[in-house]
N, C-alpha and C positions, 0 to 999 in steps of 0.2 A: 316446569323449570328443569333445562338439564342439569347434572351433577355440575360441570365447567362453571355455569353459572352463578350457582347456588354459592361456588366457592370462592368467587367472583364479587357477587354482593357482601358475603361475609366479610374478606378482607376488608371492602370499602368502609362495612360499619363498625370496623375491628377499632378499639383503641388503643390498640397497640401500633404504637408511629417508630420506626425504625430506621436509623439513616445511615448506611456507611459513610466513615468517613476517613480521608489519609491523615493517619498519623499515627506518634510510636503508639506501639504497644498493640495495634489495631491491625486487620486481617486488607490483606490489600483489594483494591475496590474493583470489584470486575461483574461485568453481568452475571456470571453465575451467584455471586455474595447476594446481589438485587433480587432474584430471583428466592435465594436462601430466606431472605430478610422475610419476602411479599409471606415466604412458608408461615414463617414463625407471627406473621400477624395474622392470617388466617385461623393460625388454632390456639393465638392469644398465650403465644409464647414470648419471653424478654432473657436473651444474652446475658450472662454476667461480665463479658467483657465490655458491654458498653454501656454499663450501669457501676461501676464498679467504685468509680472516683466520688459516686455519690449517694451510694449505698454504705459502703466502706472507708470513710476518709480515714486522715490519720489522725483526729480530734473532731470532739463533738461541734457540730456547727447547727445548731438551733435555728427555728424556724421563727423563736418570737426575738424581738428584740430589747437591749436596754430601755424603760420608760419611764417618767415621774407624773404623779397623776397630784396636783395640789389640793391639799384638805378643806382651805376656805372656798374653789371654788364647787367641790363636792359634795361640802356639810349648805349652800346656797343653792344648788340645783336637786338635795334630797328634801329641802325645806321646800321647795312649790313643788317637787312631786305630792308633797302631805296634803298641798291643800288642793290636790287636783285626781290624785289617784288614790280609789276606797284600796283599803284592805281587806278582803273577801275572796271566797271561793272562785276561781277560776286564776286569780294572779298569786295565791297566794300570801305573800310578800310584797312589801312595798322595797325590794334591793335591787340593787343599781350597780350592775357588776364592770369591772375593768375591763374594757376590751384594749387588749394588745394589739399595736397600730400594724403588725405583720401577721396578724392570723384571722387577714380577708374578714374582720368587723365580727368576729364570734366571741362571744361574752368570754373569754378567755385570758386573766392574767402573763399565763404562761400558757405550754402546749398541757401541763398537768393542773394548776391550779385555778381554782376559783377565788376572785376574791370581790367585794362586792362592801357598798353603804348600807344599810339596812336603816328606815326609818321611821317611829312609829309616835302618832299622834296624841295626846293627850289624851284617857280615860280608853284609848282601843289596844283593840286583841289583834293578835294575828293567829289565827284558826289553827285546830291541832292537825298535823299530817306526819308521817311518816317514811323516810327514803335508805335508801342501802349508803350513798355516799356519806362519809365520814366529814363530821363538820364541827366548828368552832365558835365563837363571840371572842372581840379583843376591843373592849372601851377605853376608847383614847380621852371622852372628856364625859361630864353627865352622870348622872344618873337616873333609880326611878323605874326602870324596865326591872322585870321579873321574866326570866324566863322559866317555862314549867317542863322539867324531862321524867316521861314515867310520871306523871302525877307528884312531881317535888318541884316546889317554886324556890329560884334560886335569883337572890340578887343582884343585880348588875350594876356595877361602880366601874370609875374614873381607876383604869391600872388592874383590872380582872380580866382573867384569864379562863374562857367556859367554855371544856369541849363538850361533844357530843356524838359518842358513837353511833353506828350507821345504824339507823331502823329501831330508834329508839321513837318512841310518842314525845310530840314535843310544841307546845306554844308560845304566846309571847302576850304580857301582857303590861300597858303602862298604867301603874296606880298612881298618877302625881297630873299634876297641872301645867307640866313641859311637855315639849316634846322631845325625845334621843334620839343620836342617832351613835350608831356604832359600826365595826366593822364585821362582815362573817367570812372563815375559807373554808372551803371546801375541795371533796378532791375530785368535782364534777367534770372535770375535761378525763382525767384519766380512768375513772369509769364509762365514761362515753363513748370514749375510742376503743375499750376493751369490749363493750357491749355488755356489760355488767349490771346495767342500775335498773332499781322499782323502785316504785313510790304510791303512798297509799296514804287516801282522803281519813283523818280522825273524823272527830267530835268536833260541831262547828262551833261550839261553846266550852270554854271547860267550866267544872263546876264552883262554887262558892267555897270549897277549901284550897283548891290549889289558884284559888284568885288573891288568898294570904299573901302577906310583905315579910317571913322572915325575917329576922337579919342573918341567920343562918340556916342554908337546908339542910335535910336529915343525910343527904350523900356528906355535905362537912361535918356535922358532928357525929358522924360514923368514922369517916376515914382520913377525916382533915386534921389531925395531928402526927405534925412530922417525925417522922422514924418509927411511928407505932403502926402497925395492923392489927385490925382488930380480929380477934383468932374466932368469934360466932360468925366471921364472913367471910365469902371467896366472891373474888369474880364472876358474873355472870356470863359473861361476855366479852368480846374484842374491845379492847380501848378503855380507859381509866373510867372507875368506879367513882372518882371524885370530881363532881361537877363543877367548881369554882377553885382558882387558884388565886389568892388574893394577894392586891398588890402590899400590901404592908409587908407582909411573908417576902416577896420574889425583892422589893428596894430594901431590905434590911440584908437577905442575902449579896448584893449586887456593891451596898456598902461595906459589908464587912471582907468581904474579898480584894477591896481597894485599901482597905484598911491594913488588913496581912500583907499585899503585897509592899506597901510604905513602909510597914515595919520589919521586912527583910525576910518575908516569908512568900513564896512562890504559889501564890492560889490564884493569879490571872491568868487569861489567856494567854496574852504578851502584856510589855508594859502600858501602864493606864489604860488595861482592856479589860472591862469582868466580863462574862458572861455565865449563864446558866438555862439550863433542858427543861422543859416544862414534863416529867414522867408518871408514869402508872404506880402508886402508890402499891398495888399489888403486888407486880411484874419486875416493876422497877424498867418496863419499856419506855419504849415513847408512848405519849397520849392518847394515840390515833396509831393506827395501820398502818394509815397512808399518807401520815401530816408528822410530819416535827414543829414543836414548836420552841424557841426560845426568846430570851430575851437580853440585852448589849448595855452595857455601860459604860462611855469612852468618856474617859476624863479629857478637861479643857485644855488642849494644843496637844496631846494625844492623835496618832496617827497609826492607822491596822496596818499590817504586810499587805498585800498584796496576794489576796487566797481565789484561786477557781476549782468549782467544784460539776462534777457530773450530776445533771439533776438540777432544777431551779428554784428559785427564791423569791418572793413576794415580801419588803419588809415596809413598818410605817413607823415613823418618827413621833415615840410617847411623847419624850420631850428634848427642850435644850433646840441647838440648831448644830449644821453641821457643811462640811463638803465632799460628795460623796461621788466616784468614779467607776465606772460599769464600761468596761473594756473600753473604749474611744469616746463615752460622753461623760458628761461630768455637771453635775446640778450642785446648786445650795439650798439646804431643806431646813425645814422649818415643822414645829410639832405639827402633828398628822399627817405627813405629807406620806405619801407611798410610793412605792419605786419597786421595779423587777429586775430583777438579776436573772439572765438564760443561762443555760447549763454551756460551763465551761467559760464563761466572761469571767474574767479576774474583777475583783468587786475589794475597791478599799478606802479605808473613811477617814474622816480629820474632826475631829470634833471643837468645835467655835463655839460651845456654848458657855453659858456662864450664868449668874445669878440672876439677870436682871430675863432670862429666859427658860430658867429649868429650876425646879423646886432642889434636885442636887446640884445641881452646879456642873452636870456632865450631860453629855449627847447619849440619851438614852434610847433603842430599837428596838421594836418587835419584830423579830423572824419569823415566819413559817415557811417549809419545804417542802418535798418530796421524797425526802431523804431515805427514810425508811423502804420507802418500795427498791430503790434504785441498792440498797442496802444488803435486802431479803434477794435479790435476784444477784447478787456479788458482781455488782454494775458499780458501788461507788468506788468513787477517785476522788481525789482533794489534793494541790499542789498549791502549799506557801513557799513562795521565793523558792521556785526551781527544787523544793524536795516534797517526792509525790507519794502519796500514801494508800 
């Protein structure tokens, strides 16, 4: 093959497709440009003038879009996977992740987040394994599961909150005569596209002490009392030492912040908004690395500003119901429902709920984000009503 050729077939198989074309800002289109271009696919070259409007916009434009994924019919299609897919080595998990209807069908909430049903049958396990991506538990209803990290069996209730740092040993196991299902996130998309993640086979049993029911793990009666650290321990590792964050803890906070604010004291977000940061007891960080997580409480006819944030969000509906707006669509949710917010869609709520659908009487959310990463790399932005931070 002569060299002409060689360089000939190359370009053909090149994927780089190059196309002059007239207009402003653009180099005028002449055979020699044609000839320029055929160069630069040859040796798998790409112009930043004619990549530029979409490499560099003037605002974030996301690949995933606004979506609502409804709870009863997720918590009905995790119930016959139970009775049709074992929980065993090779699936590990019986979870059933979010695909976002613009990221080409890839288990994918957003282009960073994981978020996924997880559901586990009466009397069974879900095998120990261990992975780098940084991950969570958020029980919207249920109880009865135990989850076991490092050898500590740790509760899981209706309103808990259980992360789990990356590459920590971890299973699951149901001691009751229901079946759960809950939600897990993780930060599997953006280790994936970083090229960052392992993952590695435990113990296909665990043993007869961490098949224990607690009612509290030794991670909470170490470090589960608020305001204190306990001074015979440090951190071992990235991401909070404290395995459950229980709901009675996070709704009394959530009340007394509506409470101060009724009483002419300033501790909401905005009005009839609480919110509060799920953090590292240690650190006083976020939970996770690469996960924020919080949680909302919007009193009844209560309305948010209008906030967009660089970075995306996965939330689910504890309780109460609500009307909720994600740049041009706009649902009515109801408990568990879930919904994604992409980076830089203005996202704002109205809460509808009331007694007769929420144990407070407010439209309660779970959050988790990406926040952090987007944070640590001095990427974040936040803009309510036109002032940007």
């Amino acid at each position: 093959m002569t060299q002409s050729s060689l360089a000939h077939d190359t370009a053909q198989g090149s994927p780089v497709r190059l196309r002059a074309v007239s207009a402003a800002g653009q180099p005028e289109v002449t055979p020699a440009l044609q000839e320029l271009y055929r160069g630069f696919e040859r040796e798998l070259l790409v112009p930043l003038w004619t990549e530029i409007g979409d490499l560099m916009p003037a605002h974030p434009r996301s690949r995933a879009v606004p979506h609502v994924w409804r709870w009863e019919r997720l918590r009905e299609l995790a119930a016959q996977a139970g009775e049709l897919v074992p929980v065993g080595r090779g699936g590990e998990r019986r979870a059933i992740a979010l695909a976002n209807p613009s990221l080409g069908g890839r288990p994918f909430a957003t282009p960073t987040l994981w978020a996924a049903v997880q559901y586990l049958m009466p009397g069974e396990d879900a095998p120990e394994h261990r992975h780098t991506q940084h991950a969570f538990r958020f029980v919207v209803e249920g109880e009865g599961v135990w989850t076991v990290v490092g050898g500590d069996p740790v509760a899981m209730r209706r309103g808990d909150f259980l992360p789990q740092a990356g590459w920590n040993w971890h299973a699951h196991h149901n001691a009751t005569a229901a079946p759960m299902a809950w939600i897990d996130g993780l930060d599997i998309p953006f280790q994936y596209v970083t090229e960052a993640q392992f993952f590695e086979f435990g113990r296909d049993e665990i043993g007869d002490a961490e098949r224990a029911t607690p009612d509290r793990s030794r991670s909470e009666r170490l470090w589960g009392h608020p305001g204190l650290r306990p001074v015979s321990a440090t951190a071992t590792g990235p991401g909070s030492p404290l395995l459950a964050y229980r709901w009675e803890h996070t709704d009394r906070a959530l009340n007394d912040q509506l409470a101060l604010e009724a009483e002419g004291f300033g501790a909401a977000v905005e009005p009839g908004h609480a919110a509060v940061r799920f953090s590292d007891p240690a650190t006083g960080a976020d939970v996770l690395p690469t996960l924020r997580a919080e949680m909302h409480r919007i009193a009844r006819d209560a309305e948010t500003a209008p906030v967009q944030e660089t970075g995306s969000s996965v939330y689910q509906v504890f309780d109460g119901s609500g009307r909720v707006t994600v740049g041009d669509r706009s649902w009515t949710v109801t408990r568990g429902d879930l919904f994604a917010v992409p980076s830089w869609q203005p996202l704002s709520v109205r809460s509808e709920a009331g007694a007769t659908d929420s144990d407070s009487g407010a439209l309660d959310l779970f959050r988790f984000s990406d926040s952090p990463v987007f944070e640590a790399l001095g990427l974040g932005r936040t803009q309510v009503e036109g002032t940007t931070r």
